[in-house]
N, C-alpha and C positions, 0 to 999 in steps of 0.2 A: 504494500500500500504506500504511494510514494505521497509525500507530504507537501501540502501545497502551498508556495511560497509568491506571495506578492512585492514586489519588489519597491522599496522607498526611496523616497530623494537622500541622498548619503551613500547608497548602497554602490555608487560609483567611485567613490572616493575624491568626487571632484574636489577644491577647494569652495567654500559657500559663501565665496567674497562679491556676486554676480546674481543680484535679485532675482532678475529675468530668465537665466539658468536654473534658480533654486526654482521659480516658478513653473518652470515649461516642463522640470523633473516632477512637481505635485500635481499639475495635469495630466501628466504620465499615469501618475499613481492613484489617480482617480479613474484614469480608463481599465488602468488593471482591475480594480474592484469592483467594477461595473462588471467586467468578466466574471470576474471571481463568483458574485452573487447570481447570474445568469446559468452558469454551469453549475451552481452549487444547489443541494437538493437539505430538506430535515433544518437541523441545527449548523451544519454546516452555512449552508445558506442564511440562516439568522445571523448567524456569528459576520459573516463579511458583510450583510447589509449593515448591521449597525457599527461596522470598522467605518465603512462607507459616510454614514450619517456623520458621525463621528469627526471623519474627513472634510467632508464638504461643510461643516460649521466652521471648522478653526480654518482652512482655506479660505473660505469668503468672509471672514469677520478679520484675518489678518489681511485679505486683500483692502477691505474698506477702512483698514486703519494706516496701512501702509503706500498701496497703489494707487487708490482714488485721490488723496490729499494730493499727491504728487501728478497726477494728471489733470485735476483744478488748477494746480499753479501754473503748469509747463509744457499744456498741450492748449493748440489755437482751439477752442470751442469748449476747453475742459469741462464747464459745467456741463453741457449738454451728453460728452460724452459718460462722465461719469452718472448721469440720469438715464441714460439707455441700461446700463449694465445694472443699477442698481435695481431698475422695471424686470430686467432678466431675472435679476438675482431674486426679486421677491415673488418672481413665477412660479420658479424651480423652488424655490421654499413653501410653498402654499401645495404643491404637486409631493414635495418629501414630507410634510404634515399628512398628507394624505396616505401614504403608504408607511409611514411610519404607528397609526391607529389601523395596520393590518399585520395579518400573519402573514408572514412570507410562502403561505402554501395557499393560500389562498387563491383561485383561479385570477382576482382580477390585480393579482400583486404583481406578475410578470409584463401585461399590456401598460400599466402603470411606469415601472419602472422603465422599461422603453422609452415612453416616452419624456420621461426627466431625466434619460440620458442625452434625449433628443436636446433636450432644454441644454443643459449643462454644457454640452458638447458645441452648441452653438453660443451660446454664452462666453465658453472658453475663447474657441477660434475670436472674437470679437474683444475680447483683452488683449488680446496674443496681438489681431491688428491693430485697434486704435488706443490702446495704453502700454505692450511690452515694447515695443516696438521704438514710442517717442520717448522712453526712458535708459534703453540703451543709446540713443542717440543721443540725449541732450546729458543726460547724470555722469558725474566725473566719477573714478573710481572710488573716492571716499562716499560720497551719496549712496551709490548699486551697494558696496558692503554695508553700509548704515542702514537700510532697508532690510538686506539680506539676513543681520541681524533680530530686527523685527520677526521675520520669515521663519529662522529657525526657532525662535521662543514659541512662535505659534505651534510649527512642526510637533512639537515637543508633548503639547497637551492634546494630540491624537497618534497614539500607534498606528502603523496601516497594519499590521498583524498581533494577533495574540502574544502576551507573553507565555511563555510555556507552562501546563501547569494551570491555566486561570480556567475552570471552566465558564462554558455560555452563559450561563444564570450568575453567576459570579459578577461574568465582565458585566451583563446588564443591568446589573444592580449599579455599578462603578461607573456604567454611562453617566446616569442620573439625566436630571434635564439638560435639552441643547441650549437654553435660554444661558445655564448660568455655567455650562462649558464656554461659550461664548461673550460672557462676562470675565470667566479668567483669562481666556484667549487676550484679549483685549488687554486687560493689566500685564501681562506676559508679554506683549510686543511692546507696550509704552515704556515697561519697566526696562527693555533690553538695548529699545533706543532715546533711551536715557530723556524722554517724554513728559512733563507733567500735566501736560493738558487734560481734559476731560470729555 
């Protein structure tokens, strides 16, 4: 029985001095688990949807703490651009609420999930264009690592895989709610870029 391993931003050993790099690795790592829970059947399948959940809160709580501010200041139309993505983002959150009050065996949990990959996926490609894009071009090396740092504090408050040893019922009690994973998420990237705003 070979053991199935999703792969995370770090697992390259890149250096994580390059936002846009750590980013385009957590997009990665969100496709992988979109797999993971698609092929996955039982508790297995439970276990990667809510690594999943998991994911995609401190991802888009560290992108709207980190990427957005910086595409307001330093992209021609930033507010507007950061107003599409944040319309995406509260899609794809209203579609994960919804699949999140299901069981993942549920006949209508896989046309669901589809389709807030669908979300997500297009959500992504549309950072990737009009915010990773004007941040490697304009952000000096110190700014991309200042960010980066943010990026991994977030990292940090979602494993993409289990630690060894935790079972299902364990981890999902240790989820707890996404509201206030996302409230630590938040104090984890302000605290790391050295942030006191609110």
């Amino acid at each position: 029985m070979s053991q199935q391993h999703t792969p995370h931003a770090g697992d390259d050993h890149a250096p994580d001095t390059d936002v846009v790099s750590l980013l385009m690795r957590q997009h990665g790592d969100i496709r992988n688990l979109f797999d993971e829970v698609e092929r996955g059947t039982g508790e297995e399948r439970r276990d990667a949807f809510h690594r999943l959940v998991r994911l995609l809160a401190v991802h888009e709580t560290a992108e709207e703490e980190v990427v957005h501010p910086f595409a307001r200041r330093n992209v021609t139309g930033g507010e507007q651009v950061v107003a599409d993505r944040l319309e995406e983002e509260r899609e794809a959150k209203e579609t994960l609420a919804t699949l999140d009050d299901m069981d993942t065996d549920d006949p209508k949990f896989m046309p669901q999930l589809l389709a807030l990959r669908r979300d997500v996926q297009t959500h992504a490609r549309a950072e990737e264009r009009y915010e990773f894009i004007h941040i490697r071009r304009t952000a000096d090396a110190g700014t991309l690592a200042s960010m980066a740092k943010g990026i991994k504090a977030a990292e940090a408050m979602a494993p993409t895989r289990p630690h060894p040893g935790v079972e299902s019922a364990t981890a999902n009690v240790a989820l707890g709610p996404v509201a206030a994973l996302m409230d630590r998420t938040k104090d984890a990237v302000r605290k790391a870029m050295n942030r006191r705003d609110s």
